[in-house]
N, C-alpha and C positions, 0 to 999 in steps of 0.2 A: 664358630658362633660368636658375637659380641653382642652389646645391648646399646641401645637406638633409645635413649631419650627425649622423651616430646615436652617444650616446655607451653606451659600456657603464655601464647604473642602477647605483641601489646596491642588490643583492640579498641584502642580510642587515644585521643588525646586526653590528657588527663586522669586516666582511669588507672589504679595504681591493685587491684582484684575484681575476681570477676565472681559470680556467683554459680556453681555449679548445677544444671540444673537439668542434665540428661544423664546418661550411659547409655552409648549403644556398641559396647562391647562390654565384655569380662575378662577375667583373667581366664586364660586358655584359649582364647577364640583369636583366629589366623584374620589379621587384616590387609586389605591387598592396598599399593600407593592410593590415595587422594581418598579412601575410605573415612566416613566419619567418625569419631571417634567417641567425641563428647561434646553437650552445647553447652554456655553460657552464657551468663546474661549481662549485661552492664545496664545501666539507667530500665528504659522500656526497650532497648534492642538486645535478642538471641542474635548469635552468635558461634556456627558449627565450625569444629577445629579437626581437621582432616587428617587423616594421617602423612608423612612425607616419606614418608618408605612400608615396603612391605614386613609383614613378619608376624611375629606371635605374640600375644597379650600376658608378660611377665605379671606386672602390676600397675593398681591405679590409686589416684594423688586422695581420694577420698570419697563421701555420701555427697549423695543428691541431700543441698542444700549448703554443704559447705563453699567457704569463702575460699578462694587461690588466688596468691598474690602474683601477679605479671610475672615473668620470670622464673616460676617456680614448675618444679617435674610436674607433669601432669600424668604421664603416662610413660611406663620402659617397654619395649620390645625384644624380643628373642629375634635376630638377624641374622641372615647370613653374613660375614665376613666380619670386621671389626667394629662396627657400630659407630656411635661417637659419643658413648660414655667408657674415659677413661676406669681403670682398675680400681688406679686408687684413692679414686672420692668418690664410691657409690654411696647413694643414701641408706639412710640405716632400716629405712622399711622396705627396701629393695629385694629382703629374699624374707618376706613374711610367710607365712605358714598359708596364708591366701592361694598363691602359686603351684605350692607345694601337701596340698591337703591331706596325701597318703604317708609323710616323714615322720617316725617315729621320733628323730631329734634334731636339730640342728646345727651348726656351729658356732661359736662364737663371733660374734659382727668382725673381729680383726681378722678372721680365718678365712671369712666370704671372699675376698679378689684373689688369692692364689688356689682354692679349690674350688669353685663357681664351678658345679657342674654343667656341660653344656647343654645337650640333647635329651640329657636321659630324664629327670624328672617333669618333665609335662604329657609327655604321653599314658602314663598308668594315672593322671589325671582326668586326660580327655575318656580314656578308657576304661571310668570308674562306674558302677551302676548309677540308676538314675537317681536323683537324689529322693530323698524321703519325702508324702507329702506335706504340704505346707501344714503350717499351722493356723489357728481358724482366725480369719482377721489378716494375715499377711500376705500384702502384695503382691500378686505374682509377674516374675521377670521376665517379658518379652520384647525385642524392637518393636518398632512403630509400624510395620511394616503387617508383622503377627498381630498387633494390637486392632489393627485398622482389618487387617482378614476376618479375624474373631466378630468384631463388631458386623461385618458384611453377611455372616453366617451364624447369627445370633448365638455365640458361643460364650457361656462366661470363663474367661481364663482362670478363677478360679477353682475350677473342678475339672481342670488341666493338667496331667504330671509334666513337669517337664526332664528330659533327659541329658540338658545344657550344664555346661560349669553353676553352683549355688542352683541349680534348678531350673536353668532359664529354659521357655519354652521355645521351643521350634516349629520351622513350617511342617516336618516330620510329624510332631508330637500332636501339633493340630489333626494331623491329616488320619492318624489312626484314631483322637476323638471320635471326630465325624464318620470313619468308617464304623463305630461303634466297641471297638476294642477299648477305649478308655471312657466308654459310659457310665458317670457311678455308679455303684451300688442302689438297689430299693427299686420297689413296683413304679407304676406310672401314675398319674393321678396329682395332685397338689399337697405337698407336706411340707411342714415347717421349714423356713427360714433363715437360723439362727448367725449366721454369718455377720461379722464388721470388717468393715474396710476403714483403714488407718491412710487416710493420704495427708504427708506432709507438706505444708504450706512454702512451697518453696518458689525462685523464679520471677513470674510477671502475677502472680497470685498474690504472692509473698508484699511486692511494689505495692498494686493492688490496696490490700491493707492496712500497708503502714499510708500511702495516702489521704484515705478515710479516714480512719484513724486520725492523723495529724489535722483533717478538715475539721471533722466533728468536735476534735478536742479544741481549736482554737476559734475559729470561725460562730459569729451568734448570727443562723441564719435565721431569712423571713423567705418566705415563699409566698407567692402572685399567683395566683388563679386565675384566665382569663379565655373567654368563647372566643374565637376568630370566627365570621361565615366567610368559607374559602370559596364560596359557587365563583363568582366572576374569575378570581383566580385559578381555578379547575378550566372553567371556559377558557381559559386567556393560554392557559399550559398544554391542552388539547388540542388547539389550534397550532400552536408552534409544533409539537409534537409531528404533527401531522404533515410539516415541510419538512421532509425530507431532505436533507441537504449533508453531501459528505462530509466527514471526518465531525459534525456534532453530534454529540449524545445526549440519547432522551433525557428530556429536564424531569428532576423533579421536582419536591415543592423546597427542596433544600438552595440550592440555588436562590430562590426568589426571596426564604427567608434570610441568606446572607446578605444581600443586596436592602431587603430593609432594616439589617441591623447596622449596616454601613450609614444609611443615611440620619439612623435614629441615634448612634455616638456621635458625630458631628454636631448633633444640637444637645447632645449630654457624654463630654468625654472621661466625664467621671466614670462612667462606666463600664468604659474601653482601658481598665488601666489594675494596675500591681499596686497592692496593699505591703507596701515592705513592713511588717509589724516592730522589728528591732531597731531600725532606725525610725520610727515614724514617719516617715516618706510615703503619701500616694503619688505612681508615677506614670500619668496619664500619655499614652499614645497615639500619636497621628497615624501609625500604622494599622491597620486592624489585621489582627492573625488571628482569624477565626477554627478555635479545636474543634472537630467534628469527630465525637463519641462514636466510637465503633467497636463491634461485637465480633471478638474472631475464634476462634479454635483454642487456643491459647489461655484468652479474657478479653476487657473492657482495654483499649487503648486509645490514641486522642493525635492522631494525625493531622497535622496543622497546613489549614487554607492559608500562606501568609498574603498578604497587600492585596488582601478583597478588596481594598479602595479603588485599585487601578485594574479590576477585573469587569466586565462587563457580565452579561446573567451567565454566557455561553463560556466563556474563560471560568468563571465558580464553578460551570457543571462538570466541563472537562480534569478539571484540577480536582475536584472533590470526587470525581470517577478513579483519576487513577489514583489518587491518596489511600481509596478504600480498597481497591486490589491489593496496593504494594502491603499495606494492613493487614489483609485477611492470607496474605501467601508468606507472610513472615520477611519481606526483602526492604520494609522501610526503614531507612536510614536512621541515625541518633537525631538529625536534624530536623527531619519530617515529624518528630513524636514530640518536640520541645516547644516552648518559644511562643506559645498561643496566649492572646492578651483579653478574649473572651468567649466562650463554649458553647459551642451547642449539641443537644441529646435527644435522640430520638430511639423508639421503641420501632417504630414503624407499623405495621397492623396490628404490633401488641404491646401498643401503647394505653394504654389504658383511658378510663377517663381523667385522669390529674394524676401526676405524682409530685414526687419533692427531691428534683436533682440536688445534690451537691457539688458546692462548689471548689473548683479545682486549685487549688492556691496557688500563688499569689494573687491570682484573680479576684474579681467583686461581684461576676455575675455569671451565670447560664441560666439559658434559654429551653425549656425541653418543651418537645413537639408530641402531642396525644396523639393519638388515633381519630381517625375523619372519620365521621358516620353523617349521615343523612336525618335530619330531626324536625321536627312537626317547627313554624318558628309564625308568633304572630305580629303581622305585618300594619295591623293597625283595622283591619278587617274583616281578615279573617287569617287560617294557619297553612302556610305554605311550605313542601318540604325543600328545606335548605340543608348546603353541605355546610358541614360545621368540625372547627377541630379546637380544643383547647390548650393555651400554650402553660404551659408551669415552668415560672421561672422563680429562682434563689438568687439571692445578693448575700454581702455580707454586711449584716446592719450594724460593724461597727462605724464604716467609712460611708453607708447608702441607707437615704433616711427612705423610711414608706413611699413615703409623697413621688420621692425621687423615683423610687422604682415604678410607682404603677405610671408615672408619666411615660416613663423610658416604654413601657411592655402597652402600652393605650398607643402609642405613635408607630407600633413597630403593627398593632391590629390593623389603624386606621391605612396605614400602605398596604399588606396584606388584602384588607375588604375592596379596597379601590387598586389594582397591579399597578394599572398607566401611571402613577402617582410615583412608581418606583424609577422607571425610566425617564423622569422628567428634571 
């Protein structure tokens, strides 16, 4: 037997730790070659680090949320044959009591490389009764796998024993739930509650809120209220829709609003541009790399249209289709999530009637798109129903005066109410 050191790679240019933000193992649990091991995260990209060989789970580098710098042990394995962690520089948390949960002592760190037992202490581990149950409020340990079955079979894992190393539950542990062997205790009917869940802020949650955080604390924003009637553009999106023509995809009204906020920074590029606050520099861009706000499994991420200038309505809608896939299945790169020079946010049917985006920094603006409904609207004679949606947008009013912004968000209604206007 020897031990197999997995170090955390180096997964970016520049990235010097990473943040820990899964386990999908424990100590004791057999993992077979290219197995997952653990994810983390760098900027807004996760990141799964595989196993490269087979074996058995000795020890792991730390909690969900800690920092691991490149280069450092992430995980040791139990292997057949020599491993490639030499004797005599194992690390000192290498034979923790984690491993070894049944040892009444252990030996001194200098005694570990010449008496390193091989085989014998993991098995009266694996073969330990099931662990005790939780306690009220604490997490329960399952992969994603059990997490997503549980969910499928409305089962709350915490009223789940698990039979795994620390208690982790299994597809087992589930399965004699549901057969009703591990049904709580108590009649049937509705009884109290009293349960908390403690979830730590770790991850793309963690990003998340130090973002906000940093917007709110620095940024003095103004927020725009404004009606768009989208009917002619509903009409005009309906109709294309309706030519089918291979390899496009159905437009929606995202497209067309990219396309009028292209033509509407051209006549204000103050708006299209980076508020550097430490140097004093606004650094207005000919490029427009439009963020398009999206909602994944994860959280809130910001996948970037870059050079909507040189995009036509059909190039936006393709490009913002697959943006949002590679988004919502975890595979978009560090460079699809960066580098956007003005935002836009949509709710989509639960958009409400107005909100108040925030704005993403370095930026000076975003655009967010309400919810469309149908509304009584008078026409000078009488009330006719019109499609209607309201856009809210935020600037940041130390660099973008009022005036400025409603001009910008009035020019981007006026292409909106009239489409042909966009294409011209």
């Amino acid at each position: 037997m020897g031990t197999w050191t997995v170090k955390l790679p180096d997964i970016g240019e520049g990235v010097a730790e990473a943040e820990l933000v899964e386990w999908n193992v424990a100590v004791g649990t057999q993992v077979a070659e290219d197995q997952v091991l653990a994810s983390v995260m760098t900027d807004k990209a996760a990141v799964e680090i595989p196993s490269p060989v087979a074996g058995t789970v000795a020890w792991l580098a730390g909690e969900v949320g800690d920092r691991i710098a490149v280069g450092s042990p992430l995980v040791r394995l139990d292997v057949a044959g020599d491993g490639n962690t030499k004797g005599d520089a194992p690390s000192p948390s290498a034979a923790e009591p984690a491993a070894e949960p049944g040892a009444a002592s252990e030996p001194p760190p200098a005694a570990v490389p010449p008496t390193r037992p091989a085989p014998e202490p993991p098995p009266p581990a694996r073969a330990s009764p099931p662990a005790p149950p939780r306690r009220t409020g604490q997490k329960p340990l399952a992969s994603p796998a059990v997490r997503r079955r549980a969910l499928e079979t409305g089962v709350d894992l915490r009223q789940v024993r698990g039979s795994g190393p620390a208690g982790r539950i299994g597809h087992d542990d589930l399965d004699r739930f549901l057969a009703g062997a591990g049904e709580p205790a108590g009649g049937s009917g509705l009884r109290p509650n009293e349960t908390v869940e403690e979830v730590k802020v770790v991850g793309l949650r963690r990003r998340i809120a130090e973002r906000m955080a940093l917007a709110k604390r620095t940024i003095a924003h103004i927020t725009y209220v404004e009606e768009v009637d989208v009917s002619a553009l509903e009409d005009l999106r309906a109709a294309l829709n309706r030519e089918k023509v291979e390899g496009r995809p159905r437009l929606t009204i995202l497209p067309f609003l990219v396309r009028a906020i292209v033509r509407a920074v051209a006549e204000q590029p103050g708006l299209n541009a980076h508020f550097e606050e430490e140097a004093g520099i606004i650094r207005r861009f000919g490029a427009v790399h439009v963020g398009i706000a999206a909602q994944t499994p994860q959280g809130l991420v910001v996948p970037v249209l870059r050079h909507a200038e040189a995009r036509d309505l059909w190039g936006c809608a393709t490009e913002i289709q697959r943006l949002g896939d590679a988004a919502r299945a975890g595979t978009a790169s560090r460079d699809e999530l960066s580098g956007s020079t003005i935002t836009i946010t949509s709710l989509g049917a639960l958009g409400g009637i107005a909100t108040t985006p925030v704005v993403n920094p370095p930026e000076v603006a975003i655009i967010g798109v309400n919810r469309m409904q149908v509304r009584p609207m008078w026409d000078g004679a009488q009330f006719v129903p019109r499609r209607m949606m309201n856009l809210s947008s935020s600037f940041d009013h130390r660099v973008v005066d009022g005036w400025d912004a409603a001009v910008f968000v009035q020019r981007i209604k006026a292409l909106l109410e009239a489409p042909a206007m966009i294409f011209l």
